[in-house]
C-alpha positions in Angstrom: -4.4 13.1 68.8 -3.9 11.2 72.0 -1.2 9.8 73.7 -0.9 7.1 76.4 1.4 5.2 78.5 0.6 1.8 78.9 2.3 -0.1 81.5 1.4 -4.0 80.5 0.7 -6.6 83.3 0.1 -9.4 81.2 1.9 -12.7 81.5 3.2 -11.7 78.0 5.3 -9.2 80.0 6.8 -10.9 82.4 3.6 -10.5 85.0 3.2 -7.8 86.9 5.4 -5.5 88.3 5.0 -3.8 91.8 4.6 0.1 91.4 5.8 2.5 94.2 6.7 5.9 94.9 8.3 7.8 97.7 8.9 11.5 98.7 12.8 11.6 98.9 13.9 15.7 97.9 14.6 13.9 94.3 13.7 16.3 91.4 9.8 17.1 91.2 10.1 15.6 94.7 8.9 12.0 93.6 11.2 9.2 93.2 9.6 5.7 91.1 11.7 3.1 93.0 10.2 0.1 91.1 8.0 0.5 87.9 7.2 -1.7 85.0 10.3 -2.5 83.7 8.8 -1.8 79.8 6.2 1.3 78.7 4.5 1.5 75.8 3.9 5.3 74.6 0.6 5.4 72.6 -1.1 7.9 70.6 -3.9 8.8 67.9 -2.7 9.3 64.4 -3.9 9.3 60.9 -7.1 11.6 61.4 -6.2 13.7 58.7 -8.8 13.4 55.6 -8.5 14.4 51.6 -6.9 18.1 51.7 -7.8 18.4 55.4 -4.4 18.2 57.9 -5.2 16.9 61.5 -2.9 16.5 64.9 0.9 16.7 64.5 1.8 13.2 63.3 5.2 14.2 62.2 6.4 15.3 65.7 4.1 13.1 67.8 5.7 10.1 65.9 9.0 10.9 67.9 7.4 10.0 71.2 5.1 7.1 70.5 6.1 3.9 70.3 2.2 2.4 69.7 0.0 4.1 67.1 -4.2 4.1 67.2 -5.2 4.6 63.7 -8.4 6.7 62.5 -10.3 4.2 59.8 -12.3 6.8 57.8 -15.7 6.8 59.9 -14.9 9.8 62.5 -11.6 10.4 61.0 -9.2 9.7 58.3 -9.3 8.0 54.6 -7.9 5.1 53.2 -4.8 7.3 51.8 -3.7 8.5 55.3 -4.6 5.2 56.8 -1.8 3.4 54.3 0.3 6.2 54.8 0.1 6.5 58.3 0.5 3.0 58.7 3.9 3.1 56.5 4.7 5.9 58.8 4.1 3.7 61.9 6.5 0.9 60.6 9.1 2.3 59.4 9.6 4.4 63.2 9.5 0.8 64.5 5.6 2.1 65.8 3.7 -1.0 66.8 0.3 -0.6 64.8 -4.0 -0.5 66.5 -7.2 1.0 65.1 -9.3 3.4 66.7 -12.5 3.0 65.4 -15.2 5.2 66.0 -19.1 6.4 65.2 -19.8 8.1 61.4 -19.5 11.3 62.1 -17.2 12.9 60.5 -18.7 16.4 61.0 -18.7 15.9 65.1 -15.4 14.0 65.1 -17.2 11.1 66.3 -18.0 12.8 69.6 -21.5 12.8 69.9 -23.8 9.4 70.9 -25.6 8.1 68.8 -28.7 5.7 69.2 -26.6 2.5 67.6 -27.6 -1.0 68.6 -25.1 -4.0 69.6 -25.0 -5.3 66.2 -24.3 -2.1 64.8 -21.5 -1.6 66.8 -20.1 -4.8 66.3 -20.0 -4.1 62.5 -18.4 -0.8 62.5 -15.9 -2.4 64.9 -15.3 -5.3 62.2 -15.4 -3.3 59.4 -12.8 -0.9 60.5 -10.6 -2.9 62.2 -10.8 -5.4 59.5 -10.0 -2.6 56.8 -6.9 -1.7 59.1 -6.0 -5.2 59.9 -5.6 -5.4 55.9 -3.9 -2.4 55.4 -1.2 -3.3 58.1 -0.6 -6.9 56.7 -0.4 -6.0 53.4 2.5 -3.3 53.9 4.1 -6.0 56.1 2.8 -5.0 59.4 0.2 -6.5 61.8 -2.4 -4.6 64.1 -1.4 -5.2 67.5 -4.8 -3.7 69.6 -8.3 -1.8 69.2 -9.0 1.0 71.1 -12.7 2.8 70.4 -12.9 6.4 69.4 -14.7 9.3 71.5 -18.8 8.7 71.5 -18.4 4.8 71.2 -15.5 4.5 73.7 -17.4 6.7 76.5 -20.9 4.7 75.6 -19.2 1.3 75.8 -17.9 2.5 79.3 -21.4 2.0 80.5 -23.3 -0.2 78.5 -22.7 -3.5 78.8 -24.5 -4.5 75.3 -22.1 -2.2 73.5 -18.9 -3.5 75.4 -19.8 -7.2 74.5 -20.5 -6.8 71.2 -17.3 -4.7 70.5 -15.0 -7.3 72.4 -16.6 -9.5 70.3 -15.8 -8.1 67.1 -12.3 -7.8 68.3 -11.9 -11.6 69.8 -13.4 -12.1 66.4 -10.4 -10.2 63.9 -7.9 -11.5 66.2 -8.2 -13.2 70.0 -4.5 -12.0 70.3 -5.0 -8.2 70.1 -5.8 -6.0 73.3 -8.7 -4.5 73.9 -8.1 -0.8 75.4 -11.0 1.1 77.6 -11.8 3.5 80.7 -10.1 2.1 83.8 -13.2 0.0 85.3 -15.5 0.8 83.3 -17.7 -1.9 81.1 -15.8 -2.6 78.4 -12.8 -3.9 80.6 -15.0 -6.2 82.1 -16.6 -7.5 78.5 -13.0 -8.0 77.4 -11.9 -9.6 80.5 -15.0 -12.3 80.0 -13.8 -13.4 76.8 -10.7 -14.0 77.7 -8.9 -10.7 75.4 -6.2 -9.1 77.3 -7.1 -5.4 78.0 -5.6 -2.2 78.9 -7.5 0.0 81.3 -6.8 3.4 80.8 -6.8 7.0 82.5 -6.4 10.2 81.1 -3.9 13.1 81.7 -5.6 15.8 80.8 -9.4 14.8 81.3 -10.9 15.5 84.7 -12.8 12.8 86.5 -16.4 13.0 88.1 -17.3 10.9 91.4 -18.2 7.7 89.7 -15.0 7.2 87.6 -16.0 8.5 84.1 -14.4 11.6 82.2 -16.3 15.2 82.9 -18.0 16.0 79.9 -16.6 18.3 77.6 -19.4 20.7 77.7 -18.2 21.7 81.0 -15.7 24.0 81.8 -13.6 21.9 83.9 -13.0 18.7 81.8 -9.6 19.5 80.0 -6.5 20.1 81.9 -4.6 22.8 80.1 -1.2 23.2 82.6 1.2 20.4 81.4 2.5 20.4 84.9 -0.9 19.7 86.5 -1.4 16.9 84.2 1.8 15.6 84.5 0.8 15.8 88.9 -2.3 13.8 88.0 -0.6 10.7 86.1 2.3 10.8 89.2 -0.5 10.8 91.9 -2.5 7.8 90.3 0.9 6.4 90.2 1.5 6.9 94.1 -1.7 6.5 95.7 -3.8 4.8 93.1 -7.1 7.5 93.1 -7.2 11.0 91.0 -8.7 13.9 92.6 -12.2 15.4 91.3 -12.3 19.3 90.5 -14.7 19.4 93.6 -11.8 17.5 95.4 -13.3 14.1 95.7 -10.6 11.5 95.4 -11.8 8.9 93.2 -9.5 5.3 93.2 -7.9 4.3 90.1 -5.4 1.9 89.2 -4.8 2.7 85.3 -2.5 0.2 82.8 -2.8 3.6 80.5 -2.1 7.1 81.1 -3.2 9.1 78.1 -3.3 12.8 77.0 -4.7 14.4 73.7 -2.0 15.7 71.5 -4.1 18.2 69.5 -3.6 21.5 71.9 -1.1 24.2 71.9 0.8 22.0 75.3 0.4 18.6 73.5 4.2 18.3 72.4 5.2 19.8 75.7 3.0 17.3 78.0 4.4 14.7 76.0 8.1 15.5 76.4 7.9 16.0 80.1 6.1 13.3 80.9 8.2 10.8 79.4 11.6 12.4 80.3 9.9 12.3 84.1 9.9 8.6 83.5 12.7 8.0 81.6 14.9 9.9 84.7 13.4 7.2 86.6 14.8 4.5 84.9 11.6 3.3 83.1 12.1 1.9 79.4 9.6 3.4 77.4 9.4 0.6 73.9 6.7 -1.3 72.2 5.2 -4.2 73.6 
């Protein structure tokens, strides 16, 4: 499971919206004096599979307000997918896919050697599959956002990015494209004119360059709810996240996202948004 919070700067919200943050003696010491008036709270949902029970949809569905839906290749079958996306609508959940690599057995985490054209049919056949799914239960998918191996791989190949922000200007030139705060897939989206949503991550650490520590080191999950919750306040307040060798890297992040799969998920998601929501933010589906 993941969960994000996207703060839109699209026209379609109003513009943008001029962030700051001072050090007053407020509770947790930080006070947002002007944030996007509207947040969108997204996570990952429907990875269950035949008998097999994934994430905590039931609970998680509470604090969402956007929904990226498993379609069957990493995660997920067409049952869960219908039912999850029933779920979604009657919570008032706005609806995306989150496609990923087949590889069910490695959750869609590992590379693998696809081409451009490969990727840009199991983006197409997915999303379409979802896209159907959504409509005919009365519904409509709203974004794509690509699952672990393809999203990381799409980060820094620019082949892969264009030929997934193809398939999605393709299924819809109205959906939003989601990927790694500057990383290649923003900028593929960005040249064909589909509105994006770059994204950081709560409870990933960051190397140097800007891209997630791999998860074969020790280091690249944040397990404290409170240090993750410190990491998505200081990209917040001085727009850069700090290495685990103490670099400070800049980032400026229209998602803030956490994986709601650990023993702290339900707690990170609570206290992050309550810290907003005492802040005055509204936290509500685009």
């Amino acid at each position: 499971m993941l969960l994000a919070f996207f703060f839109p700067h699209s026209p379609a919200y109003g513009g943008a919206h001029k962030r700051t943050i001072r050090s007053d003696g407020c509770k947790g010491g930080l006070h947002l004096e002007q944030l996007p008036i509207r947040i969108d709270l997204n996570g990952d949902m429907g990875e269950s599979f035949g008998m097999y029970r994934l994430g905590q949809d039931d609970e998680l569905v509470r604090y969402v307000t956007s929904a990226n839906i498993a379609c069957g290749f990493h995660a997920g079958d067409p049952g869960h997918m219908v039912r999850t996306v029933r779920s979604c609508l009657q919570a008032g959940v706005s609806i995306g896919a989150h496609p990923g690599l087949p590889d069910l057995q490695g959750f869609g985490r590992r590379n693998m050697a696809v081409t451009p054209q490969e990727a840009y049919e199991l983006i197409l056949y997915q999303g379409g599959a979802l896209q159907a799914i959504a409509r005919a239960e009365g519904g409509r998918m709203r974004h794509v956002k690509p699952h672990g191996a393809l999203y990381n791989m799409a980060a820094v190949q620019r082949p892969l990015a264009d030929a997934i922000a193809e398939a999605v200007l393709r299924l819809d030139p109205e959906l939003t494209l989601f990927g790694l705060a500057g990383s290649e897939l923003i900028r593929a989206a960005e040249s064909k004119g589909l509105r994006t949503a770059a994204e950081a991550f709560a409870d990933r650490t960051y190397r140097a360059d800007g891209t997630l520590t791999p998860r074969s080191e020790p280091d690249a999950v944040i397990h404290d709810p409170r240090q993750a919750v410190r990491q998505v306040l200081d990209i917040l307040k001085r727009g850069e996240v700090l290495t685990p060798l103490g670099e400070a890297v800049a980032l400026r992040a229209d998602t803030f996202c956490i994986h709601g799969d650990g023993p702290d998920a339900l707690e990170l998601a609570r206290t992050l948004r309550q810290q907003l929501l005492e802040e005055g933010v509204s936290v509500q589906a685009p």
